[in-house]
C-alpha positions in Angstrom: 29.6 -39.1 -1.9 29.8 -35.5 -0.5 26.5 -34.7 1.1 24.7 -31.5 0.8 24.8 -28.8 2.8 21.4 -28.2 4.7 20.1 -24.8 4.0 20.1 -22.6 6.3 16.2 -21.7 7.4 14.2 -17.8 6.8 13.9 -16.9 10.1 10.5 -14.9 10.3 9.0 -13.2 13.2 5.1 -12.5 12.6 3.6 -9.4 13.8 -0.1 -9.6 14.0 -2.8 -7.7 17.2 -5.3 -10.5 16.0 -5.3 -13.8 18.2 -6.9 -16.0 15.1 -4.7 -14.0 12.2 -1.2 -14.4 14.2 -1.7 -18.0 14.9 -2.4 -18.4 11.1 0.3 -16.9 10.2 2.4 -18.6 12.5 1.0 -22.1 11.3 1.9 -21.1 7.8 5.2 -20.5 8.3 5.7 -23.4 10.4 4.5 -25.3 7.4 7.3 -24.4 5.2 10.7 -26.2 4.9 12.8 -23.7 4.0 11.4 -21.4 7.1 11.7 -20.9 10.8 9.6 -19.1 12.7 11.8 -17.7 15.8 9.1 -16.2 17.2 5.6 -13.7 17.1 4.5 -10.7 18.6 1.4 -8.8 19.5 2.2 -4.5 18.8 4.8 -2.7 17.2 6.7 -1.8 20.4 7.3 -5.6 21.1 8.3 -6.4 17.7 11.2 -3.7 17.7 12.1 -5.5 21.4 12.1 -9.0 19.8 13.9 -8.1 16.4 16.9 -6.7 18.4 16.5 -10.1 20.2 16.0 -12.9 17.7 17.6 -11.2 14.7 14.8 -12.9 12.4 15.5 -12.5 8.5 11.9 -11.6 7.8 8.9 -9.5 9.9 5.6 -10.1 8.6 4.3 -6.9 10.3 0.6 -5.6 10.4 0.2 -2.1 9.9 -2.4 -1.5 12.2 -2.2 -2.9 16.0 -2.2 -0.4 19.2 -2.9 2.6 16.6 -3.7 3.5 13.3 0.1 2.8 11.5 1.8 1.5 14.9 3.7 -1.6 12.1 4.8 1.3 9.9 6.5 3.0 13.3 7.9 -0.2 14.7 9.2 -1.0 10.7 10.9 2.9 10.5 13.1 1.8 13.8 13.2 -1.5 13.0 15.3 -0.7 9.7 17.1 2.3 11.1 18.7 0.0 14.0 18.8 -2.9 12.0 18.9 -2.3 8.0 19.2 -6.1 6.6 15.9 -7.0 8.2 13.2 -7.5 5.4 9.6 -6.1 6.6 7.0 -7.6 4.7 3.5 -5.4 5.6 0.3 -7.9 6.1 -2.7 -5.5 5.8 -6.4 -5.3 4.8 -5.6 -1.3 3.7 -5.4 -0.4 0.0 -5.4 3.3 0.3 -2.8 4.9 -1.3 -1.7 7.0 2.0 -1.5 3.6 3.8 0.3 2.1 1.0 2.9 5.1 -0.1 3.3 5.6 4.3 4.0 1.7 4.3 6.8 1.9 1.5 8.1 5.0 2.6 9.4 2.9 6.2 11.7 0.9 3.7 9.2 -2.5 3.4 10.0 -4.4 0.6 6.5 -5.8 0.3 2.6 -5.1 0.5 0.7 -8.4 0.6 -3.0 -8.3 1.7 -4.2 -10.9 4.6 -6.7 -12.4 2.4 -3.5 -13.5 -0.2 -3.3 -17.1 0.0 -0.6 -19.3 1.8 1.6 -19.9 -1.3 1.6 -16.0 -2.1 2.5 -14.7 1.2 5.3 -17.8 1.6 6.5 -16.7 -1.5 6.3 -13.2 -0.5 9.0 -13.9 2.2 11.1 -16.4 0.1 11.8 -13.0 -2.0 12.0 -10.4 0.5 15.0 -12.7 2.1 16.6 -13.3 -1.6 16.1 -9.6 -2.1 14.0 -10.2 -5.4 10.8 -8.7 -3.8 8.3 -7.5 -7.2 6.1 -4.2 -7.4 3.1 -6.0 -7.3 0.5 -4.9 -10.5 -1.9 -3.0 -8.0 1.0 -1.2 -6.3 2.5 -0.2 -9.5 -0.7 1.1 -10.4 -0.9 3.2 -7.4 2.4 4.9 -8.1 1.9 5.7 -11.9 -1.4 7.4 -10.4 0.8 9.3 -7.7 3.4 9.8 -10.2 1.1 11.7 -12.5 -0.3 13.8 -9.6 3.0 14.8 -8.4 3.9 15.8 -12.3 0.5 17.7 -12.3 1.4 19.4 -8.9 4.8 20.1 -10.1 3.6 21.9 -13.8 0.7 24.0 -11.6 3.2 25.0 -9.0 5.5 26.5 -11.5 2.2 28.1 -12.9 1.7 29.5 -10.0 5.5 31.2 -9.1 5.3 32.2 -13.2 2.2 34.3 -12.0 3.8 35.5 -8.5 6.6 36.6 -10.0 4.4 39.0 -12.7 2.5 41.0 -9.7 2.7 44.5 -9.4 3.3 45.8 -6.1 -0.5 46.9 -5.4 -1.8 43.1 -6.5 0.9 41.8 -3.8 -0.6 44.1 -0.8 -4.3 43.6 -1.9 -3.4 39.6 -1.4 -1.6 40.5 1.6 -4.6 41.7 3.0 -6.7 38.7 2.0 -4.5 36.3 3.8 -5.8 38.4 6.5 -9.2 37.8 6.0 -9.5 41.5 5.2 -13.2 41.9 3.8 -13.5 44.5 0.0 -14.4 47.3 2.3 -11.5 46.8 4.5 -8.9 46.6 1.8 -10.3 49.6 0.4 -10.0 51.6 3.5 -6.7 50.9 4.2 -5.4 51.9 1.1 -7.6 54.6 1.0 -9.1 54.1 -2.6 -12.9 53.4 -3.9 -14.1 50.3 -3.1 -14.8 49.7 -7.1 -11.0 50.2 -7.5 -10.2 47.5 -5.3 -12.9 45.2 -6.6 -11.2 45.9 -10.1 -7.8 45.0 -8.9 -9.4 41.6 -7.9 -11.1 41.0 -11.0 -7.8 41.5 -12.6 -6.3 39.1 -9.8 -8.8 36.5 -10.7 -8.3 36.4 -14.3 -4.3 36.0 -13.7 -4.4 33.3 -11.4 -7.8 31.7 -13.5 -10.0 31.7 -10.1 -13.6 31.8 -9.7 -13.4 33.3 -6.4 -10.4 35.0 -3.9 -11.2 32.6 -1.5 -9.3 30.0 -4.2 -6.5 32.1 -4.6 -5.3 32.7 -0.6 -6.1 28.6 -0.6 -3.5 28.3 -3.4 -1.0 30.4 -1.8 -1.4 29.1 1.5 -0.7 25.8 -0.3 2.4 26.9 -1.6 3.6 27.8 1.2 4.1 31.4 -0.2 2.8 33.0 2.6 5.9 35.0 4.4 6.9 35.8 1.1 3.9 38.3 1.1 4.4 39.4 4.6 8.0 40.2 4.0 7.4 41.9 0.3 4.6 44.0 2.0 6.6 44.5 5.5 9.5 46.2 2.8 7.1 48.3 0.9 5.7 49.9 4.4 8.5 50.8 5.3 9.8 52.1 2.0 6.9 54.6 2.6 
């Protein structure tokens, strides 16, 4: 009778700044058959030294140890010198900047520490198989960001439809209020009535569907859009 061929064990390497939380972790794994744990570490920077050492399958990593997002660090070079290591994050954060961040190092999963011993075994079992699921409450999180991105997206192209519609004067007037320049300033320097400059702004207002100007250097500012003024306005001086 041919005998079967032992399976060959998860290697897992646990990350974990937490004395109580590292050695549970490490107790867990050590509980499972199919698993060995080949060793566990303390901060991010000792957890890149011991990957390139052990070669484990699987990191269970927490995100934060000697700083805020030192396990996302330590995953980013982790995967960039070794890319077939699976980094599974352990973490009590559910914001979505700690979650996207976490993703964005190449993890393959987001388990909280209070999951319990079956989900975070099973957790690994996939990350090594490559079958790791988007869990219901990160899924959740990224049709939220999806839709904010799509809202960004549709109000930035607003935005360059209306740039692309002022008239010279509206584009040094805005100039000048990326400066800071106060009504009285503005109206100095271009040498016209104060009540012509704060009817250029009304009109400014009403395109860009602001309450105030302060709202409207914010939005630019946001865009990025900045040296496109400086270098319209720089043109036009010298046009002069």
């Amino acid at each position: 009778m041919q005998k079967q061929p032992i399976p060959i064990p998860i290697r897992v390497l646990v990350v974990e700044d937490f004395d109580i939380l590292n050695e549970h972790f490490r107790s867990m794994v050590d509980t499972a058959e199919d698993m060995k744990l080949v060793g566990h570490a303390f901060s991010g920077k000792t957890a890149c030294d011991m990957v390139e050492q052990l070669k484990p399958d699987v990191v269970l990593m927490d995100i934060e140890m000697d700083f805020k997002h030192d396990g996302i660090l330590a995953a980013k070079k982790t995967i960039q010198a070794h890319p077939g290591v699976r980094i599974i994050f352990l973490t009590v954060h559910e914001d979505d900047e700690t979650v996207f961040s976490a993703f964005d190092s190449g993890a393959v999963d987001y388990v909280l520490k209070t999951a319990v011993e079956h989900e975070i075994l099973d957790s690994i079992r996939m990350a090594y198989n490559g079958s790791s699921p988007i869990r219901p409450e990160i899924a959740y999180k990224i049709r939220n960001e999806f839709r904010r991105i799509r809202h960004n997206q549709e109000s930035l192209l607003d935005s360059i439809n209306i740039l692309s519609q002022l008239t010279p004067t509206e584009m040094e007037i805005i100039d000048l209020l990326l400066k800071h320049k106060k009504i009285s300033e503005i109206a100095a320097e271009r040498q016209v009535e104060m009540s012509t400059i704060k009817s250029q702004i009304n009109i400014l207002l009403k395109k860009f569907n602001k309450s105030r100007t302060k709202e409207i250097v914010n939005l630019i500012n946001e865009m990025g859009a900045v040296p496109f003024f400086r270098q319209v306005n720089k043109g036009d001086r010298a046009a002069r």
